[in-house]
N, C-alpha and C positions, 0 to 999 in steps of 0.2 A: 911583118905582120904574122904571116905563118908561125914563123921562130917563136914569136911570142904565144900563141897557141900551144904550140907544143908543148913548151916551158909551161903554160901555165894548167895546160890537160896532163901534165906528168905530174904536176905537187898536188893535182887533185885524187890522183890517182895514188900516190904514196897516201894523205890524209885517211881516204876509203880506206886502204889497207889496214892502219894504222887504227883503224875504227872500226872494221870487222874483226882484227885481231882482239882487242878488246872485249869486241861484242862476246867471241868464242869463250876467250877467257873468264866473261861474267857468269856465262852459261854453264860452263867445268865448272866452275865454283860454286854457285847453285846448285848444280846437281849434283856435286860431290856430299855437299851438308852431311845429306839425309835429313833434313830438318823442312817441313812444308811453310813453304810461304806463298803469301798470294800479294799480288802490287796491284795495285788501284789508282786511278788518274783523282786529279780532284772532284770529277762527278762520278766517283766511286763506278767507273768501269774498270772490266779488269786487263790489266795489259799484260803480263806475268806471271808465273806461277813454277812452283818447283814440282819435280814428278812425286815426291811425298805425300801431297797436298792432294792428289785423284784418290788417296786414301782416304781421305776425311770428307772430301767434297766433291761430286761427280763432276770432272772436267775434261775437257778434252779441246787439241788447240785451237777450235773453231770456237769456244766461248771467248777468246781475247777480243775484248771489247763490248762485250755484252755487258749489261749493270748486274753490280754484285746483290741485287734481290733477286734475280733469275736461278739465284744457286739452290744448289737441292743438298742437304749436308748428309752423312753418313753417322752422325751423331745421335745416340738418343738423346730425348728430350725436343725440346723448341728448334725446329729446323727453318725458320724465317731470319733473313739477316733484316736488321734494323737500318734503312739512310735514310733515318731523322735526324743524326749526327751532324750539330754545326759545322761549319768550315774549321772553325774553331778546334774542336778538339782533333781535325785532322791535318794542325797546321805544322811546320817542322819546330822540331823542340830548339827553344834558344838557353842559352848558358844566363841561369840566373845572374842579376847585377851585382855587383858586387856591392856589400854593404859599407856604409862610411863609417869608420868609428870615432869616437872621441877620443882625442889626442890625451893619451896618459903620461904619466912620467914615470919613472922606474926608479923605486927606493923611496918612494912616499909615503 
């Protein structure tokens, strides 16, 4: 029974690994961009953000999880974010279908 603990507290322990290394890595690559992004959960909280983004929109990392209407932008003009946005348009893009066409013949 032990043994079997062990064995299976060590594959949990490589997986972690294996998922913080990644985590690091998404992180270096966000922050490498230079390009601001912000990620949002589907009730448009914000979980994410790249450090480009405190440029345009005051954040800091105690807002992760606050809702994205709590933001203050650094933009002129209209500084209100809108979550009137259906689910709808904030759903993941799919690969339009493809269309069927009418069987031709070639040389007709």
């Amino acid at each position: 029974m032990n043994e079997e603990l062990v064995t299976v507290n060590t594959e949990l322990q490589q997986k972690m690994d294996g998922l913080t290394r990644a985590n690091n890595d998404m992180s270096n690559l966000l922050a490498g961009t230079g390009i601001g992004m912000l990620f949002v959960d589907h009730q448009l909280h914000i979980q994410r953000f790249t450090p480009p983004t405190t440029q345009i929109i005051n954040l800091i990392q105690s807002d992760i999880g606050r809702p994205v209407s709590d933001l203050v932008s650094n933009l002129a003009g209209p500084t209100t974010v809108s979550t009137r946005m259906s689910k709808r348009s904030w759903r993941r893009c799919r690969p339009a279908k493809p269309r069927s066409r009418p069987a031709t013949t070639i040389g007709t």
